[in-house]
N, C-alpha and C positions, 0 to 999 in steps of 0.2 A: 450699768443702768442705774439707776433709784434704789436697791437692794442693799448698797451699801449703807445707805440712810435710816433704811431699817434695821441695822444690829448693831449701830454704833451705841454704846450703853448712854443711857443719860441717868440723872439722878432719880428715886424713885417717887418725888412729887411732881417729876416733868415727862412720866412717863406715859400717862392719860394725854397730855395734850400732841405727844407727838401724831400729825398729820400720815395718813397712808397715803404714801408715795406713788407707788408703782398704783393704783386705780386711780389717782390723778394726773399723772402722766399719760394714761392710758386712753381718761377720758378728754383731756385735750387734743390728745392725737385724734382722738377718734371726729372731736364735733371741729378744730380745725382743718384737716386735711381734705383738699379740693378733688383733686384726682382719683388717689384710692386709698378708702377707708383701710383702717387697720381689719387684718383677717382675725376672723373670730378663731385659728387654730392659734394662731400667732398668741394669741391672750391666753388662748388654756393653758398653751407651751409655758408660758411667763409665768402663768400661776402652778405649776407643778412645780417650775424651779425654786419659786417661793416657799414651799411647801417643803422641800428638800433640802433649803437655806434654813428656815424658819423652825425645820425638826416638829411638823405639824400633819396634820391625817392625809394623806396622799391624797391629791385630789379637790381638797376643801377650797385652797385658793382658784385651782385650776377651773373650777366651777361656779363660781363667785363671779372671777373676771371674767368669764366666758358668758353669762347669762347677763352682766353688767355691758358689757361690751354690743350684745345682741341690743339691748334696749336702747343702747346709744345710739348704733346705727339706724334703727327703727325712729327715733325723734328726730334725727340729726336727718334723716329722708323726710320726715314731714316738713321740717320747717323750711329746708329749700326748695320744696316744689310749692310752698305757697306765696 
């Protein structure tokens, strides 16, 4: 997936501007998909592995995406039934 984008080293005045991947990925998936939205387990799953890649607090990504993802599908519902 995106994950590999996240530990490929860059220099350390390009390191601020690198973009987070894997919640924009996540969130495209999530506002274009017609059929079925991405599962809110599916994004926590993603964010632990982040978390385990990343050598970061168990959990912190997993909860991140998961509560990002919720809010998605929650807008991404309003704006098609209007």
């Amino acid at each position: 997936m995106d994950t590999p984008l996240m530990i490929i080293p860059l220099p350390a005045w390009l390191v601020y501007a690198r973009p987070a991947w894997v919640p924009l990925f996540i969130l495209f998936w999530i506002t274009q998909s017609r059929h079925r939205p991405v599962g809110l387990i599916f994004c926590w799953v993603i964010g632990l592995f982040m978390d385990s890649m990343l050598a970061s607090l168990l959990g912190q990504h997993g909860l991140s995406l998961l509560l990002m993802s919720l809010l998605a599908t929650q807008i991404r519902k309003r704006f098609h039934h209007a």
